[in-house]
ZAVEX-966916 format. One record per residue (C-alpha): residue in one letter; x, y, z. Coordinates in nm, 4 decimals, always signed. Layout:
   fitor         px         py         pz
       A          X          Y          Z
...
This chain:
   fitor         px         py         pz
       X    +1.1371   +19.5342    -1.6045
       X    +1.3179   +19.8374    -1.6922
       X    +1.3056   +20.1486    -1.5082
       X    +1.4762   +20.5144    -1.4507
       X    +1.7843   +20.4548    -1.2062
       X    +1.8425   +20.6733    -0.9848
       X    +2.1320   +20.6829    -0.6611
       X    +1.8298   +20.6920    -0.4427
       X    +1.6706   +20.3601    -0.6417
       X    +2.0047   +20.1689    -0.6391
       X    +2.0522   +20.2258    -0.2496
       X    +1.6939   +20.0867    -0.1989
       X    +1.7659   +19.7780    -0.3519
       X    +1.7368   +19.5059    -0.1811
       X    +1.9659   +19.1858    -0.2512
       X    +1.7823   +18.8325    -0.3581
       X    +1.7766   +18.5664    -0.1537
       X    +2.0208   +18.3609    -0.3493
       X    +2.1648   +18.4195    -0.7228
       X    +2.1113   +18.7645    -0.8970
       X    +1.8716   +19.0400    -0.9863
       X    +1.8920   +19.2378    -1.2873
       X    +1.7620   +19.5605    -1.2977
       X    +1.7680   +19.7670    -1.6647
       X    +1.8035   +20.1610    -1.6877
       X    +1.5697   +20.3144    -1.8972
       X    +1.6888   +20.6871    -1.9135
       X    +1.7266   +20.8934    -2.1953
       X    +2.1120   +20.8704    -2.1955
       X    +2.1470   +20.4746    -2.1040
       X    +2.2756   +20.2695    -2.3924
       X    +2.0309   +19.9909    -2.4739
       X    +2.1408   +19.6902    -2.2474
       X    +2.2715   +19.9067    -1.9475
       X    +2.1325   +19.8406    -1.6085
       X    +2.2856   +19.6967    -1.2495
       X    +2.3091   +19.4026    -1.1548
       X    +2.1998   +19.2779    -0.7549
       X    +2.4352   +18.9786    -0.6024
       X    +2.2728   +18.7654    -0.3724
       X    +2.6163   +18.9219    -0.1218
       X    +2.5090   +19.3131    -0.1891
       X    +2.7563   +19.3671    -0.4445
       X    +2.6282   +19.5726    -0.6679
       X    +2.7758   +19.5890    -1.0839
       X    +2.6547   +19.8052    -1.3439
       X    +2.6764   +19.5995    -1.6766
       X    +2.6172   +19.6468    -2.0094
       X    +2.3886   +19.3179    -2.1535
       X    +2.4294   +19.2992    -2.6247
       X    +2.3918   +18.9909    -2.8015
       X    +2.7460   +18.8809    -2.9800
       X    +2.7670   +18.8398    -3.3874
       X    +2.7048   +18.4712    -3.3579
       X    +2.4186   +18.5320    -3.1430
       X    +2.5246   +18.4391    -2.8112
       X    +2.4089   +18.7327    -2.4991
       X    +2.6482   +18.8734    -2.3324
       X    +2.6896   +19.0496    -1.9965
       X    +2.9779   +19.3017    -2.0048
       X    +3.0835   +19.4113    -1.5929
       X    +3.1057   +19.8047    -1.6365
       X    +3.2422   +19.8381    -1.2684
       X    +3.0891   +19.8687    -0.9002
       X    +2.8535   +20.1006    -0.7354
       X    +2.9434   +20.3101    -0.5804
       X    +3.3080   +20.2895    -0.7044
       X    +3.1600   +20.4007    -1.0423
       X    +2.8977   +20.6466    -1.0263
       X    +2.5785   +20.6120    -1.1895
       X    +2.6975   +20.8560    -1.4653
       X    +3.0254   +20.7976    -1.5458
       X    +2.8157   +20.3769    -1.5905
       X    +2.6888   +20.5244    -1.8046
       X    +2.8969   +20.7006    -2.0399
       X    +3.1264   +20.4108    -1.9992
       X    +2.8742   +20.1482    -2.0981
       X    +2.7768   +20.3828    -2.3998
       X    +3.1701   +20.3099    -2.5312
       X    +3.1099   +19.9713    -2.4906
       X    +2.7715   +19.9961    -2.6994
       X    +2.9381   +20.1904    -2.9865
       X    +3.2372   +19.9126    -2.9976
       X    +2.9606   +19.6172    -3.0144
       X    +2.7425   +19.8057    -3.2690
       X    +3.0548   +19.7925    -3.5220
       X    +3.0639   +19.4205    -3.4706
       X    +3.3101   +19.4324    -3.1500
       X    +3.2832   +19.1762    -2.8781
       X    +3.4542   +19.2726    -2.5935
       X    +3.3872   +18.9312    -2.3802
       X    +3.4924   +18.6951    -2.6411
       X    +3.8145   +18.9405    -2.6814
       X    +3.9337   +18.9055    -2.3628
       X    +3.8853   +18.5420    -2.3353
       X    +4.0932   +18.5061    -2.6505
       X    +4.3532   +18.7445    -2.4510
       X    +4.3391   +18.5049    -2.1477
       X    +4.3790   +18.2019    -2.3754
       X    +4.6783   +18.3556    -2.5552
       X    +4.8710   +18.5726    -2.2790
       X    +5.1948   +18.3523    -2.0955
       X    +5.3556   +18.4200    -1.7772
       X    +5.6763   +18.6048    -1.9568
       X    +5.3797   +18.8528    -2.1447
       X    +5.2137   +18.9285    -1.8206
       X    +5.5905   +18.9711    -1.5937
       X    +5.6330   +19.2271    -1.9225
       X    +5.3066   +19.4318    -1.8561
       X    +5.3865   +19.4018    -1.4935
       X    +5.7277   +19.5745    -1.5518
       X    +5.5787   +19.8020    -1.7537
       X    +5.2967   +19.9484    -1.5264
       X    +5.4094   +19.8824    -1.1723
       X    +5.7764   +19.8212    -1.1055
       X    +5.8800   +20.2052    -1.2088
       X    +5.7440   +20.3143    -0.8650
       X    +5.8231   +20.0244    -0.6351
       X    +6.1312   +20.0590    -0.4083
       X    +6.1972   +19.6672    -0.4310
       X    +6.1010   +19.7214    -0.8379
       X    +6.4868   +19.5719    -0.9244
       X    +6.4599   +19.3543    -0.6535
       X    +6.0971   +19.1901    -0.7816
       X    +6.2154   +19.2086    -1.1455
       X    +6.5545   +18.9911    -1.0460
       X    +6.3692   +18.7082    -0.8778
       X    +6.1032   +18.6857    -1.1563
       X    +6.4150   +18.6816    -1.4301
       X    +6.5904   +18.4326    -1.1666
       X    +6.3393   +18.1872    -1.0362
       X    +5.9854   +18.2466    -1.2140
       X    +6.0462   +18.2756    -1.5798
       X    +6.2501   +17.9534    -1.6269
       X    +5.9923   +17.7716    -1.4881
       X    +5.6824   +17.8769    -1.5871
       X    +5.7438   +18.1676    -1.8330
       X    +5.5787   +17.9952    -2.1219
       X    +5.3270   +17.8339    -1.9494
       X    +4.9886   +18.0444    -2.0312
       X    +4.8368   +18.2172    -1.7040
       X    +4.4932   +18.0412    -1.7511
       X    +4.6768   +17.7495    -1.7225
       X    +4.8731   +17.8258    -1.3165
       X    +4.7320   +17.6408    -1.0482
       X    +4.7894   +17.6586    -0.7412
       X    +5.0313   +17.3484    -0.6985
       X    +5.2168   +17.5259    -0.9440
       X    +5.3044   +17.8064    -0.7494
       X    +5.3610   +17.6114    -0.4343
       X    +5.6021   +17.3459    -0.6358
       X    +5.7913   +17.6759    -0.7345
       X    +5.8324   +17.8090    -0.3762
       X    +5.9150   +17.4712    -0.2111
       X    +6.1820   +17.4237    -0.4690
       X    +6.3504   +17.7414    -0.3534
       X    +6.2810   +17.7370    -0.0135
       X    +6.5268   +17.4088    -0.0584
       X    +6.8124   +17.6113    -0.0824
       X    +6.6801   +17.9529    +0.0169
       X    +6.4360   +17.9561    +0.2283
       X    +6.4117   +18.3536    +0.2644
       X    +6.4119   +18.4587    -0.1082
       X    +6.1602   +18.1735    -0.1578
       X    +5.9501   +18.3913    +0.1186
       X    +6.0242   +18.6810    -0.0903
       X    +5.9552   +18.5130    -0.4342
       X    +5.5828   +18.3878    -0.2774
       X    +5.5195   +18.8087    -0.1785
       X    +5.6038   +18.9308    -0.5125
       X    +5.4653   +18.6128    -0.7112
       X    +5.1338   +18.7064    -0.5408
       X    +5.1431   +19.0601    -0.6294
       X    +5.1752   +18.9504    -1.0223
       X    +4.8872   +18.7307    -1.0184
       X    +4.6921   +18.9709    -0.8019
       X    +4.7914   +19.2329    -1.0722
       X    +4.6178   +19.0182    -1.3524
       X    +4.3115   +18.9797    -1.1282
       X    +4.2483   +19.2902    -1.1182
       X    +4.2606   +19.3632    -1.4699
       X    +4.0012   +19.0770    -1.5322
       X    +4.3003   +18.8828    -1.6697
       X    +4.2549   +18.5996    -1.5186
       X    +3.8929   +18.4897    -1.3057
       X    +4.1211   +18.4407    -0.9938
       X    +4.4814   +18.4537    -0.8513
       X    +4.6193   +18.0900    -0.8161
       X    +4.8559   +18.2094    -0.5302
       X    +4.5227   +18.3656    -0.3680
       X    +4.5389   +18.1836    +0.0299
       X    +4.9099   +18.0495    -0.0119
       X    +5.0639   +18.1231    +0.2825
       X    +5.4444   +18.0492    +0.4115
       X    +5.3489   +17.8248    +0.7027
       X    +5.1636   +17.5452    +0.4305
       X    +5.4732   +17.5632    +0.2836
       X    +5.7430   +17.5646    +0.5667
       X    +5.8358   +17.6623    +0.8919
       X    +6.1512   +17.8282    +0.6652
       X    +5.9148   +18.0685    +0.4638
       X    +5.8148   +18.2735    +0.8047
       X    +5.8656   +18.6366    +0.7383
       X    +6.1486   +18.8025    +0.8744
       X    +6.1939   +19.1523    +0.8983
       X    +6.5051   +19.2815    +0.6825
       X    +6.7814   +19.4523    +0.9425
       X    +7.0511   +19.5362    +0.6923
       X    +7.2682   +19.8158    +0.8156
       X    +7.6160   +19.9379    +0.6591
       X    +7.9023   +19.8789    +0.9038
       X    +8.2309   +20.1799    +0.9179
       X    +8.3891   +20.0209    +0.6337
       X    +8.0415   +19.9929    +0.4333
       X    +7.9520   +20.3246    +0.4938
       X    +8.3233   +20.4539    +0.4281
       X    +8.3762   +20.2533    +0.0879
       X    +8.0287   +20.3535    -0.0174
       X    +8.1069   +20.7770    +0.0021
       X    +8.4555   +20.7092    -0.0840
       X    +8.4147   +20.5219    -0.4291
       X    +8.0547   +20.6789    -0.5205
       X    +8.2166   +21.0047    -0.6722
       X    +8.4409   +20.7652    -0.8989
       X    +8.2895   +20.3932    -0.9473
       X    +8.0826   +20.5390    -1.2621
       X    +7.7492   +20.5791    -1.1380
       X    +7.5275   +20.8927    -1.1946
       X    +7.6814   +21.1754    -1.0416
       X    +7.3018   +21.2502    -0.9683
       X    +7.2250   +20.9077    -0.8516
       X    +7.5424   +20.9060    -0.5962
       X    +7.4011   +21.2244    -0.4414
       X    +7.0619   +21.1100    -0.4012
       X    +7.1766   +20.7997    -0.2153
       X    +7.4289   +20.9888    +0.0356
       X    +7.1160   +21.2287    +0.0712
       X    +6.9305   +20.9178    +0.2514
       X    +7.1957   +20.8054    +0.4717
       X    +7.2550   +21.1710    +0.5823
       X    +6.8460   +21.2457    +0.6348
       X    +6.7204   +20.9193    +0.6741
       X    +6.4235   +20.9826    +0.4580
       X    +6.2630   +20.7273    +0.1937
       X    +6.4321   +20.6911    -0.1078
       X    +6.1008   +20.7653    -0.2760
       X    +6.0927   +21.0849    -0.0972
       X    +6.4369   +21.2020    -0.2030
       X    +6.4136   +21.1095    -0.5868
       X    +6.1204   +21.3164    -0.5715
       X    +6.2712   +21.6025    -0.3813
       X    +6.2084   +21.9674    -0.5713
       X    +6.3469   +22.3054    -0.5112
       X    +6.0532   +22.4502    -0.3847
       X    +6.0609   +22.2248    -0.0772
       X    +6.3549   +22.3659    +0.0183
       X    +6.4447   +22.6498    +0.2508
       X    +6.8149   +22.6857    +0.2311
       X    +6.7841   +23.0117    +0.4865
       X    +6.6584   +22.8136    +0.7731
       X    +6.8617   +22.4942    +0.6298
       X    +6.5075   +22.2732    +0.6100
       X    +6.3212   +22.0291    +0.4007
       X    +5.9668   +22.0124    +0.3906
       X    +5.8210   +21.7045    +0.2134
       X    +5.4699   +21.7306    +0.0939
       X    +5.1872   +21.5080    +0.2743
       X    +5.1084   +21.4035    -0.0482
       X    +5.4794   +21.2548    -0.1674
       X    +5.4506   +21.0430    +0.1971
       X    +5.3533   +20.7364    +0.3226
       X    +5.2159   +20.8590    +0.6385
       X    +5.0261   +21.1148    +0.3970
       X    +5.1225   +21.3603    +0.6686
       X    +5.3892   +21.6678    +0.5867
       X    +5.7057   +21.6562    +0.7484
       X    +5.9885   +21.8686    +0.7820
       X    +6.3526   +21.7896    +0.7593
       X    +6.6825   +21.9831    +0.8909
       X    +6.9661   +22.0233    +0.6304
       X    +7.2802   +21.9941    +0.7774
       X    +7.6388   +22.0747    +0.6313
       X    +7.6665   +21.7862    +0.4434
       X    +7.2822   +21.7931    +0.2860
       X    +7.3243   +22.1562    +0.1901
       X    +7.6166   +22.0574    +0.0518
       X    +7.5383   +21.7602    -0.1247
       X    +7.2245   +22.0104    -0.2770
       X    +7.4922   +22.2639    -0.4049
       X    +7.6414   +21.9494    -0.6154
       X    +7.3099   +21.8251    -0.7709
       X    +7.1932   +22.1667    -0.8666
       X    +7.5480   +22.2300    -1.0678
       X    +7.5349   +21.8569    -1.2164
       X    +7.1338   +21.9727    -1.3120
       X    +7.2216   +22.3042    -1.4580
       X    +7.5533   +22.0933    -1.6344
       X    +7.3065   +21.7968    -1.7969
       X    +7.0496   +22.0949    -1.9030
       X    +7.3165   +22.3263    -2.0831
       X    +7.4957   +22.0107    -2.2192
       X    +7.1581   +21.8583    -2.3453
       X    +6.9671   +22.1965    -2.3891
       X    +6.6309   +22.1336    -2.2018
       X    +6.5089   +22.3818    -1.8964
       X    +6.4805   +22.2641    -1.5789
       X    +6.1801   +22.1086    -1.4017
       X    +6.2600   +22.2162    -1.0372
       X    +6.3338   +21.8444    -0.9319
       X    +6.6717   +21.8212    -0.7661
       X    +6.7910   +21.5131    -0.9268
       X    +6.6489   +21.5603    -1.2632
       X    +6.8858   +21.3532    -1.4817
       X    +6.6452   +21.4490    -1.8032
       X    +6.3861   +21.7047    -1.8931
       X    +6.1184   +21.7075    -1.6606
       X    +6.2290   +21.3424    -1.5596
       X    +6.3654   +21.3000    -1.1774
       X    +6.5417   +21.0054    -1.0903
       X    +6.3777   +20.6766    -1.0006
       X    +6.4267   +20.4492    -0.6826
       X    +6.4249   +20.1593    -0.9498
       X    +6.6585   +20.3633    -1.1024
       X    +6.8728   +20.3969    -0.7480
       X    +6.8432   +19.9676    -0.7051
       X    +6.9318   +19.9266    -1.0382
       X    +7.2426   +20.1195    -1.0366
       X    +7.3259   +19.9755    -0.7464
       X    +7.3174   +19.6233    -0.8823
       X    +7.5515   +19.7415    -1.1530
       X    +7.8604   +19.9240    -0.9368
       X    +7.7610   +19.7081    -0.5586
       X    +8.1196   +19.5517    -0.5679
       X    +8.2734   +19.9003    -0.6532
       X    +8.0933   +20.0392    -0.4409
       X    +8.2448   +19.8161    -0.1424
       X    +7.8964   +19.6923    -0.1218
       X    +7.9380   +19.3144    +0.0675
       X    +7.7297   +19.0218    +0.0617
       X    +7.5467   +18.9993    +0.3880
       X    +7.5047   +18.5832    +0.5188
       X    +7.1572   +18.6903    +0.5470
       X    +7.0398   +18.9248    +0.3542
       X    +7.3055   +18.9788    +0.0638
       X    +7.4530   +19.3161    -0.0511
       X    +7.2845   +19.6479    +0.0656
       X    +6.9692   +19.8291    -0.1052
       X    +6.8737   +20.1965    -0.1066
       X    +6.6538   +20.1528    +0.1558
       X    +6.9244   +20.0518    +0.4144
       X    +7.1023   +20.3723    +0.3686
       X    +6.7512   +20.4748    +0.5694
       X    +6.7647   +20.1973    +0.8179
       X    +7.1853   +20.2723    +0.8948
       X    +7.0625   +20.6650    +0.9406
       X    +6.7970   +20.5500    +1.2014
       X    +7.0523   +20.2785    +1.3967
       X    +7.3501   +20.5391    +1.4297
       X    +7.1115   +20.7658    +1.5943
       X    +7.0504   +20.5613    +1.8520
       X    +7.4197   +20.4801    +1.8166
       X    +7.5431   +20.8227    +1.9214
       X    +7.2636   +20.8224    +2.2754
       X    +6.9748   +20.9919    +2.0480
       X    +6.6374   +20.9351    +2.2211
       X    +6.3741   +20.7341    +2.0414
       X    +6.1017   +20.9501    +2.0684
       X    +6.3228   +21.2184    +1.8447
       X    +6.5019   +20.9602    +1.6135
       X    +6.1650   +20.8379    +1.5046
       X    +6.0735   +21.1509    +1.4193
       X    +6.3917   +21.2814    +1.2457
       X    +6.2699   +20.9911    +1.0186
       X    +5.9440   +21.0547    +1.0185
       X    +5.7753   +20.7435    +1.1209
       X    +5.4044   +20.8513    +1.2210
       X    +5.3652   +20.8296    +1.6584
       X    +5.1445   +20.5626    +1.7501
       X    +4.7841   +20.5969    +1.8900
       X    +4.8040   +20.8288    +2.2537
       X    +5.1296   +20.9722    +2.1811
       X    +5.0166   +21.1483    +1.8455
       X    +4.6869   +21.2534    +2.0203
       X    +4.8541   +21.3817    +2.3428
       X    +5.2283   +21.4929    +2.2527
       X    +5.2291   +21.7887    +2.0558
       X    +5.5470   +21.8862    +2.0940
       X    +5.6938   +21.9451    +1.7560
       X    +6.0853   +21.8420    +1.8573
       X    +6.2585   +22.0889    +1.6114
       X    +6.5658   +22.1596    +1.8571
       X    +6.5992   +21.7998    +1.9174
       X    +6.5631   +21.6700    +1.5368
       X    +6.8517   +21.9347    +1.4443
       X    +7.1023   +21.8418    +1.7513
       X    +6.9746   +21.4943    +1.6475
       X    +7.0810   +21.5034    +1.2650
       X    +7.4194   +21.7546    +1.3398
       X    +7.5297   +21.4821    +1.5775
       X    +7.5141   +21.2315    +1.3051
       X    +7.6606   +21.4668    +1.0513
       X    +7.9729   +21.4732    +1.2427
       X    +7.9142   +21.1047    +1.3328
       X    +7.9189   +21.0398    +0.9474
       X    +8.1986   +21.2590    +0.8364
       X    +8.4141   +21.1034    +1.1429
       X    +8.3507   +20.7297    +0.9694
       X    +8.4143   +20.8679    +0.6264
       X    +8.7289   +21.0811    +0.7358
       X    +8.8771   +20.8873    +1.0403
       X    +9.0704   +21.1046    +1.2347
       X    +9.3822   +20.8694    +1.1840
       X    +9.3573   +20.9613    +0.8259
       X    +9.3745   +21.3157    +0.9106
       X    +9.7124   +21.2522    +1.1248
       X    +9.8567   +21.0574    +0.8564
       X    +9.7828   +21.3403    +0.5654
       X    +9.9188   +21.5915    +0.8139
       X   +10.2574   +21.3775    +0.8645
       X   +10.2921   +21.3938    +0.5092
       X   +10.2176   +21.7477    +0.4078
       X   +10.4667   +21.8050    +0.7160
       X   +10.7467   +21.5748    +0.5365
       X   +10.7465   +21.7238    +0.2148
């Protein structure tokens, strides 16, 4: 029977015993057809109920309480309304969207939505190019069962048994992806886990660091392989920080204090969503200097005005760490970039990882290299240690400055350009 909901009415309900309960809103502004609708679990779904062209009811999910409020239901439901009224049928479209969308179509919305902001985005969008496509690309989802995704993952794990780890994570987040968007009823990777598949598929944490020559090849040849000028600065940025490379792309000038030499990242551009302040050495003031010249070069060249981002390579438009990978799969064996036994050639985010080793390298406590980096203190010692360790974290990142420069500029070098400026 319908009746007036209300917040107060909807928290009242009680759920059945078994099935469903549906419960119709009879207010002034409800669309004909809108009400909730009571699981048997507590879930509770504001839907929209119309009767299709040929006749057929439908029930049209509008979205949870109290995800969705009881208003915005409603104003959503009456869209839904309007689009059935002109002969619409929103169920029977998305079925026919389901029936008709194939693995390569929903890798291509994936791309498109999600990969932009992901650190591993070059990474995920190699191994679906690599390993998923050519098997089931054309295949339609509606179609992917779970064998299906394990016969993929066994097949790699034959003769690579960590990227077949890899391929299960990121396989899972594509079909989780169409789940969500009601593109499929359920994720046929949903429960596959690495040990039903092999004792090979066990997750390893990656440990890639850059050794001397690494690191020496990599700020050598980045000013002359052909990458970005602004993407080459951004990437020596991490590895003299040790910040995210999410956190540098992002980087704008009015998070930086160039007369006390710091860097204050926003709580909101973290993933500890906590603020955190970094010291700029030589080298990251300097580095800063170049990528504001290249900015104001791209802007006079191309005629736009500056955004404020420090890497913005177009108007308004800062660089990407998909961007960062991506370049870096195009220059890596320029770049002196070598192929790890493990874990192959190094990504953006080991530039981070090297930062954090050679502290501890050079005798830096860990209780101030974790926090030059920023990781968030565990349980009692973020409660209890308020000690903010500024002195520390700027002896901690000079010492690696000259650490760094050292590696890149070995003082044999130095003898040998002497000798010869001496000889001529």
């Amino acid at each position: 029977m319908p009746t007036t909901l209300t917040d107060r009415f909807i928290k009242a309900i009680e759920p059945p015993a078994k099935g469903k309960r549906l419960h119709f809103d009879d207010h002034r502004d409800a669309p004909r057809g809108f009400g909730i609708r009571v699981m048997a679990s507590g879930t509770k779904t504001f839907v929209l109920r119309y009767r299709a062209k040929a006749g057929q009811e439908r029930i049209q999910s509008i979205g949870e309480y109290p995800t969705w409020s009881l208003t915005a239901a409603r104003l959503e439901a009456a869209k839904v309304r309007a689009s059935v009224d002109t002969g619409a049928d929103p169920i029977q479209e998305r079925r026919d969207e389901r029936a008709e969308l194939t693995v390569a179509d929903l890798v291509d919305r994936f791309a498109k939505a999600r990969l932009e902001e992901l650190d591993s985005g070059a990474e995920i969008a190699r191994y679906f190019e690599r390993d998923l496509l050519p098997q089931l690309g054309k295949r339609k989802i509606t179609t992917i069962k779970r064998r299906d995704i394990i016969g993929l993952i066994e097949a790699k794990a034959r003769t690579a048994p960590r990227a077949a780890a890899l391929l299960l994570t990121y396989t899972k987040l594509l079909f989780s992806y169409a789940e969500d968007r009601e593109l499929i009823e359920l994720s046929p990777a949903t429960g596959i886990k690495p040990a039903r598949i092999g004792k090979a598929l066990k997750p390893v944490r990656r440990t890639r660091t850059l050794d001397d020559a690494e690191i020496r090849a990599f700020w050598t040849n980045a000013d002359t392989c052909g990458i970005h000028r602004l993407t080459a600065i951004a990437l020596k940025l991490i590895l003299v920080t040790g910040q995210r490379p999410g956190e540098v792309v992002g980087m704008r000038w009015d998070e930086i204090d160039e007369q006390s030499a710091t860097w204050t990242i926003p709580a909101a551009r973290r993933k500890t969503e906590e603020g955190h302040t970094v010291h700029l050495t030589g080298t990251a003031l300097d580095l800063l200097r170049q990528a504001k010249a290249e900015v104001q070069r791209l802007s006079e060249r191309r005629r736009w005005e500056p955004g404020g981002y420090v890497f913005e390579q177009r108007e308004g438009k800062p660089a990407t760490t998909a961007g960062l990978s991506r370049a870096l799969d195009r220059y890596a064996e320029r770049l002196g970039a070598k192929d790890h036994p493990d874990w192959g050639r190094w990504h953006p985010h080991d530039l981070r990882r090297t930062c954090r080793t050679r502290l501890s390298e050079i005798g830096i406590a860990q209780e101030v290299a974790e926090r030059v980096i920023g990781h968030k203190q565990p349980g009692l010692v973020a409660t209890y240690n308020q000690h903010r360790y500024h002195h520390e974290i700027r002896a901690a990142l000079d010492a690696w400055d000259r650490r760094l420069l050292a590696i890149v500029h070995p003082p044999e070098d130095n003898v040998l350009a002497f000798a010869r400026a001496a000889g001529e």
